[in-house]
N, C-alpha and C positions, 0 to 999 in steps of 0.2 A: 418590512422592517426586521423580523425575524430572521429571516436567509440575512441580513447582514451581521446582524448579531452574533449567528454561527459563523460567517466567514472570521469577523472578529476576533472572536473565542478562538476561533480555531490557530489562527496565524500569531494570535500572544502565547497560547502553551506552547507553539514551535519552538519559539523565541524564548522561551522559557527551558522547554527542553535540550535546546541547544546548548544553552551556559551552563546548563549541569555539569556536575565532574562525573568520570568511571574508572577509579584509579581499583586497579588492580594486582596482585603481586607479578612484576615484573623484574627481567633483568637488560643491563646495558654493557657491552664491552666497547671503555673507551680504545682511546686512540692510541696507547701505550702497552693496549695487551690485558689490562685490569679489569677483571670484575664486579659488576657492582649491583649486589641486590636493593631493591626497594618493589615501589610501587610507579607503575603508568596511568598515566588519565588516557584510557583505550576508547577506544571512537567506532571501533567495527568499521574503521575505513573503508569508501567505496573507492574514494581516490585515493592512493599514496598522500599518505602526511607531508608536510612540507617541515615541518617540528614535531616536538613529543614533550610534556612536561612529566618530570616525572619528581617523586619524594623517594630519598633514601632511607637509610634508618635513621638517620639523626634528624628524620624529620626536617632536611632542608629540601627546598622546592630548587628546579632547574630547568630551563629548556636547552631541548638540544634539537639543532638541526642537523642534516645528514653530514656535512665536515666536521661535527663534533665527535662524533664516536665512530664509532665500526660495526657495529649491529645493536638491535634490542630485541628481544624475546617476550612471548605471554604464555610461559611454560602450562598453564593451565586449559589453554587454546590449542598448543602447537605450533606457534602463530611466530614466525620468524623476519624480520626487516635488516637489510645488510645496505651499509653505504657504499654506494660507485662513485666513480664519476665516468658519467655515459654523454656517449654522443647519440643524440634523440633523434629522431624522423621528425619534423615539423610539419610534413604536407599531411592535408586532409586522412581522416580513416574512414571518410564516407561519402560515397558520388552526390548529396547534397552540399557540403559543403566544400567540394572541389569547383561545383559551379559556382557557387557564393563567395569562393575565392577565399574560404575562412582557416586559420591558422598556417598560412604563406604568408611569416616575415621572415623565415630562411629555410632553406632548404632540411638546413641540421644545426645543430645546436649545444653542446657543450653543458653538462652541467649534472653537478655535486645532488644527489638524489638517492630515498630509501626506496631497494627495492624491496618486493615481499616473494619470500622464494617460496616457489612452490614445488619444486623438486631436487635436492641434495645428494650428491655423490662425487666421489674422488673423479669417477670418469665426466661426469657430463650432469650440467644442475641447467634448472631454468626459472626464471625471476618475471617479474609483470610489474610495471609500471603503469599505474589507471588513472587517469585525467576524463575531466567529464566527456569530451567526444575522443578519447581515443584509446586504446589499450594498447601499451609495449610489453613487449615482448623482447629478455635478452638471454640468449641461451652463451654457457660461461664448457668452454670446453675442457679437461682437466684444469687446470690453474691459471689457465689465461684469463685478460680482463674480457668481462661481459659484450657481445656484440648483438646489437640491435636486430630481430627480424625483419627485416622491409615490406610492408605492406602499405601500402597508399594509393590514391586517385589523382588522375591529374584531368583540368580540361583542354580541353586543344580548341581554341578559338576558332580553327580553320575548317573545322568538320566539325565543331559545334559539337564533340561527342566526349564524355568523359571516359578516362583508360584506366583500367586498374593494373597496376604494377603491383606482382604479386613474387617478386625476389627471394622471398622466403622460402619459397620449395626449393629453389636453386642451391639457397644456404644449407635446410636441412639436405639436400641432397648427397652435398659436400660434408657435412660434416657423419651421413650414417655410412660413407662408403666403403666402410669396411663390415658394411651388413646391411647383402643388398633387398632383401625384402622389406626392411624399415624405410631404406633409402630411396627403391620403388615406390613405395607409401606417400614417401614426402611429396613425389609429383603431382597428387590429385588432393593433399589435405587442405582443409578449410584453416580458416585464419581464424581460430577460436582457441579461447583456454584450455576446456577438454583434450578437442584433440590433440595438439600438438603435446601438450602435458602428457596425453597416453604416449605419442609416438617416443617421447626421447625415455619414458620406464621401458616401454619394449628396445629399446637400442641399448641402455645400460645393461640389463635382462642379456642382451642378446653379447655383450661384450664381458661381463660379469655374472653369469650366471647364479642364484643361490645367495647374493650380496643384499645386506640389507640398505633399505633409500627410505629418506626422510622425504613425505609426502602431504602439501598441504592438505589438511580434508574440507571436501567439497564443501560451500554454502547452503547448508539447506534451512527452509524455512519451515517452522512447526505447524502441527496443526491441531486442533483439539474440538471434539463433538461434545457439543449441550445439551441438556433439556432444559426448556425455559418455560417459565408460567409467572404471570403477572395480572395488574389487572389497570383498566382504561377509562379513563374517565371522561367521555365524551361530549363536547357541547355543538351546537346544531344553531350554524345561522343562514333564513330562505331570507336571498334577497334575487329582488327583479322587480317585473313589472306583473306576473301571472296572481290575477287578482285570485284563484282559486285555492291557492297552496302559499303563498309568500303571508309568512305574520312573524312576530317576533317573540314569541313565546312559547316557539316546540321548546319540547321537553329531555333534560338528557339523562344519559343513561348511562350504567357501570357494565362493564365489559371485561370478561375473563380474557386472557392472552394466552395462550397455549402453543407450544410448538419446538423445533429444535432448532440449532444454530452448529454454523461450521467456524471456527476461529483459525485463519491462517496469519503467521506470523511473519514477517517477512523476513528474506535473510540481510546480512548484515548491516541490519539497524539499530542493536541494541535491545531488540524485542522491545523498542519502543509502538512503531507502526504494525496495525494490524489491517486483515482485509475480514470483516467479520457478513457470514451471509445469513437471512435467518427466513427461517420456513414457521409460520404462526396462523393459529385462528383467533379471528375479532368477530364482534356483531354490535350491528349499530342500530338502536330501537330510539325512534323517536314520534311525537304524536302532539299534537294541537285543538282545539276548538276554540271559535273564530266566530265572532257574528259579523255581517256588514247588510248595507242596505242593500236590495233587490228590487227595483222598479219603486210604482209610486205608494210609497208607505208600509211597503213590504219589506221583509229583511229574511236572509238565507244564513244558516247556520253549518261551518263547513268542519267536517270532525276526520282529521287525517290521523291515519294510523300506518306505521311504514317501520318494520323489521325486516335487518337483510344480512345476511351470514356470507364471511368473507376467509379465502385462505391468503395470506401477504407474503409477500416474500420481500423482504429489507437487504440491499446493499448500505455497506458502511464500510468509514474507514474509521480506523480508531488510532489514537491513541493514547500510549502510557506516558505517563508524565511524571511518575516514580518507577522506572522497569524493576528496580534491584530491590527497591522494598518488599516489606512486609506486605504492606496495604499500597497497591498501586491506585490511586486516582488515573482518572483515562476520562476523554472526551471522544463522543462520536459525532459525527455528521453522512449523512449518507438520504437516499431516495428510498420508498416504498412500492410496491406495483400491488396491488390488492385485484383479487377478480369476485365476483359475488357466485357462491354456491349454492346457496338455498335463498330463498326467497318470500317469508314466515308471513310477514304481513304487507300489505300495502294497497290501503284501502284508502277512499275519499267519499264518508257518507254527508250528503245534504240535508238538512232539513228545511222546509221552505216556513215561512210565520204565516202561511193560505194552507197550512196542511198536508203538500205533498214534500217525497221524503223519496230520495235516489241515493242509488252507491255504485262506487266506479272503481277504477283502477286509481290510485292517487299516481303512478308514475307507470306510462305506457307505451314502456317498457322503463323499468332504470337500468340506468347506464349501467354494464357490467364490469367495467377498470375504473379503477382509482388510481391516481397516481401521487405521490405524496413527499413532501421532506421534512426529512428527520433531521434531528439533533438533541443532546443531552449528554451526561456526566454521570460518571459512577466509581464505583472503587473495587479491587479484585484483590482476594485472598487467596492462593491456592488453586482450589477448584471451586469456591463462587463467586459471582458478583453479582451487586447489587444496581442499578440504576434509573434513574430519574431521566423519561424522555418524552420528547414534546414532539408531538404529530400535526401538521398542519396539509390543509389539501385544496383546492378549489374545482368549483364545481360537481364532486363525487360524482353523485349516484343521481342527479338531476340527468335527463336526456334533452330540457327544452333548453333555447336562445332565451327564453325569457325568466329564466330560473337558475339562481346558484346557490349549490348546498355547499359549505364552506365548512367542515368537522373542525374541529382541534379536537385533540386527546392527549390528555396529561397520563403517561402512564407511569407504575410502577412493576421493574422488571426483576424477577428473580431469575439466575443460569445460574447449573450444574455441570461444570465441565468433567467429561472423564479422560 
């Protein structure tokens, strides 16, 4: 019931996250040549926007899609979008879905679209147009309109084999050949952002030397190290059928947390998503005494004692649900892998009601992995946060078929990020 709980949770703050605004000081140059400062609701687009809402100063609200204006800017970003009207590549950008026949309802395509430039110059700029399976790419030679680089799959039903049509080295070919070391380059380059981004700075470079170029700056995602200490609040349920260990009244225990964490942030999401990884020590101390009957009139008294020290290491995803605030609230969910490194107590002594009295291994051997899912909520300041999270596991540290040790652990987590 729990794992759905967290799927729950999880998929409402998306939904939530989602309808946020992130208006930021922006500017727009309409269709007349004018300027016009305000604010954008900025998204950290992974695909090209289709619209943009944006407030002026007089505080009126607008959408515009790309036939409305001529470009918008996020001067604080760098972050520049210029409207075309381009003719697209529709066929596949990947040999799975060339055989799946996905995105062939035409060849090419026609159409009014923000690109985002990622390289600027009188001589030669280049733009990127990003849709969920595919990345365009239109390189704009001095002042001419933008032309597509062709890169696609096709399959050929006859040989059952899909082909890549890779046109683009041909184009940049033609277009660096008046700088043939660029232009030889363009023969072997890969169909990726980077590169091709590098190749046409060294062609400008090599045609303008000393000139300055407007460059988008790379995606990167942040990262930040913890120390974390918290502490666990443990409860202990044996079920099954092992008459010697299975009762309902172990006992639970409180649990230091200790350990660091790595916080990677992803890039452009808004610093909303995180991939957070965490290295920690636990110990799980639990113990019982139990009477039951033993043959005829006799009763055996069974006294388990079982302390055991664990390093975890937790994946989680997280996220923010306030990025831009003061106090972000954030939800995780994610798995645990715990392995057992010392081994304190675990002991099974008997007492018999005839007098004799044995002690044994209570678990022989316990299991050494744990595997676990996590979920919980917290809130971050700066460089701390706070959080509330729930540990659940089945079967731990039991090694038998006829025995499940089932933890939960309620914890509280304190992290220091630096």
């Amino acid at each position: 019931m729990r794992k759905f709980v967290f799927i729950i949770a999880l998929l409402t703050a998306c939904s939530i996250a989602k309808s946020q605004s992130n208006f930021i000081q922006g500017v727009i140059i309409n269709n007349n040549g004018d300027t016009v400062f305000g604010a954008i609701d900025y998204r950290n687009w992974k695909n090209n926007p289709q619209t943009i809402n944006f407030i002026n100063k007089s505080n009126e609200k607008k959408v515009y899609e790309a036939s409305s204006i001529k470009s918008f800017h996020i001067p604080s970003l760098k972050e520049t979008y210029r409207s075309f009207t381009v003719e697209m590549d529709r066929l596949p950008g990947d040999p799975d879905d060339a055989i799946n026949n996905l995105l062939v309802d035409s060849a090419f395509h026609k159409k009014n679209v923000f690109l985002l430039q990622l390289v600027n110059h009188p001589i030669a700029s280049l733009y990127l147009y990003a849709e969920s399976r595919k990345d365009h790419f239109y390189f704009v030679n001095r002042n001419e309109q933008p032309i597509e680089l062709i890169h696609h799959y096709i399959y050929n039903e006859s040989t059952a084999q899909v082909q890549e049509i890779a046109q683009y080295k041909d184009q940049l070919f033609q277009f660096f050949s008046t700088c043939s070391d660029v232009a030889n380059d363009a023969q072997s380059i890969k169909y990726r952002k980077t590169d091709i981004q590098d190749l046409i700075i060294r062609y400008i470079k090599c045609q303008a030397p000393g000139t300055d170029l407007e460059i988008k700056k790379k995606d990167q995602s942040s990262l930040q190290v913890g120390l974390l200490a918290g502490v666990a609040f443990n409860k202990f349920k044996f079920d099954g059928t092992n008459s010697l260990l299975v009762d309902k009244n172990y006992s639970s225990n409180t649990s230091p947390l200790l350990g660091i964490s790595l916080d990677i942030g992803l890039a452009r999401n808004q610093d909303k998503w995180h991939i957070v990884n965490e290295l920690s020590y636990k110990m799980y101390k639990t113990s019982s005494s139990f009477t039951r009957p033993f043959g005829s009139g006799f009763t055996r008294t069974n006294n388990v004692d079982i302390s055991l020290s664990y390093v975890q290491l937790n994946s989680l995803f997280r996220l923010l649900l306030q990025s831009k605030a003061s106090f972000k609230p954030y939800i995780n969910i994610g798995i645990g892998n715990a392995f057992i490194v010392a081994e304190n107590k675990n002991t099974l002594h008997t007492s018999f009601s005839f007098g004799s009295e044995e002690t044994e291994k209570a678990l022989d051997p316990p299991k050494k992995y744990e595997f676990s899912i996590l979920g919980g909520a917290g809130i971050m300041s700066k460089k701390i946060q706070l959080e509330l999270r729930y540990a659940g596991s089945t079967k731990s540290f039991s090694p038998y078929r006829d025995l499940n040790v089932n933890p939960k652990s309620f914890q509280f987590i304190f992290t220091y990020l630096f």
